[in-house]
N, C-alpha and C positions, 0 to 999 in steps of 0.2 A: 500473531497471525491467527487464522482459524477460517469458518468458512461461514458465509451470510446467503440469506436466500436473495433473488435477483430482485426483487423488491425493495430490500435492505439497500442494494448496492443503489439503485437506482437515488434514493433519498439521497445517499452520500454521496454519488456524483455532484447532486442537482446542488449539495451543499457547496462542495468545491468550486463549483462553476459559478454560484452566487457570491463569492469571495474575490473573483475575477483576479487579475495580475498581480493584484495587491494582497493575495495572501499573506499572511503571518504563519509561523511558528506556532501560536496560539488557534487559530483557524485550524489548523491540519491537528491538533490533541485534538479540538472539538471531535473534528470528523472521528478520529481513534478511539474516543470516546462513544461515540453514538456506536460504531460498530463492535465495542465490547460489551455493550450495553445487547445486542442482536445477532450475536455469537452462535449459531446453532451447535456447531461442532467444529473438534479438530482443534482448540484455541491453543497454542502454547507459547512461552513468552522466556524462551529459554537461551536463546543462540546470544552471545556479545562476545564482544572484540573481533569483528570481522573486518577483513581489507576489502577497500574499494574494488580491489582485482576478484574477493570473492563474491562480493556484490555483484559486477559485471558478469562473471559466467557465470551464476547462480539465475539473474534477470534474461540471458540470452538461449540459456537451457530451458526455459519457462519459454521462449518464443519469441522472446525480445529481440530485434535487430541489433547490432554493435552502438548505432545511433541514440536506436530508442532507451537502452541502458545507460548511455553513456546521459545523454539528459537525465533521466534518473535519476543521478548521482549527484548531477549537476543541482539540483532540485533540493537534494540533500545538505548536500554543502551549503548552499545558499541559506535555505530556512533552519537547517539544522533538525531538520523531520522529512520524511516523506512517506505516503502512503501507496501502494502499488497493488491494482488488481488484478487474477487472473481467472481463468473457466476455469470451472470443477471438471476435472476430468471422469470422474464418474456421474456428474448430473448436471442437466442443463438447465436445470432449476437454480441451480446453488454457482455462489464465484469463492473465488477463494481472496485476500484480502493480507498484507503482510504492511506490519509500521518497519520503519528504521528511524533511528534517533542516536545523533554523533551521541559521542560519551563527554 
């Protein structure tokens, strides 16, 4: 995780969104890659062995709906990666950006 300017994010949308439905496993490291590659701050890469159930209330304390977590996961499971972004709560400039990847 860590935090990228809105700039940053915008590329790695636009990359996600060029990948269309057929995303890979492989697609979504590219993107994790570009954004540790423009990392400004905040990056840390510590947390493992987490349950899905902490996944959910972690995703819906951030603002996520029950749904929109619950796709998340879903997202996860499927590819085996997911990448999830959120606003900087202190800058409107900057998003904050978190990978997950089963073990």
């Amino acid at each position: 995780m860590g935090t990228i300017s809105n700039s940053t994010y915008d590329v790695a949308m636009d990359m996600i969104y060029s990948y269309g439905p057929n995303i890979t496993h492989d697609n979504v490291k590219t993107v994790r890659n570009y954004l540790f590659q423009n990392t400004v701050s905040d990056y840390d890469n510590s947390t493992r062995g987490v349950t899905k159930e902490e996944i959910q209330n972690f995703l819906i304390s951030k603002g996520m709906t029950t749904t929109q977590a619950n796709m998340e996961i879903a997202a996860l499971e499927t590819l085996g990666n997911d990448i999830v972004f959120f606003g900087h709560a202190y800058s409107s400039s900057s998003k904050i950006w978190i990978y997950a990847e089963q073990e």
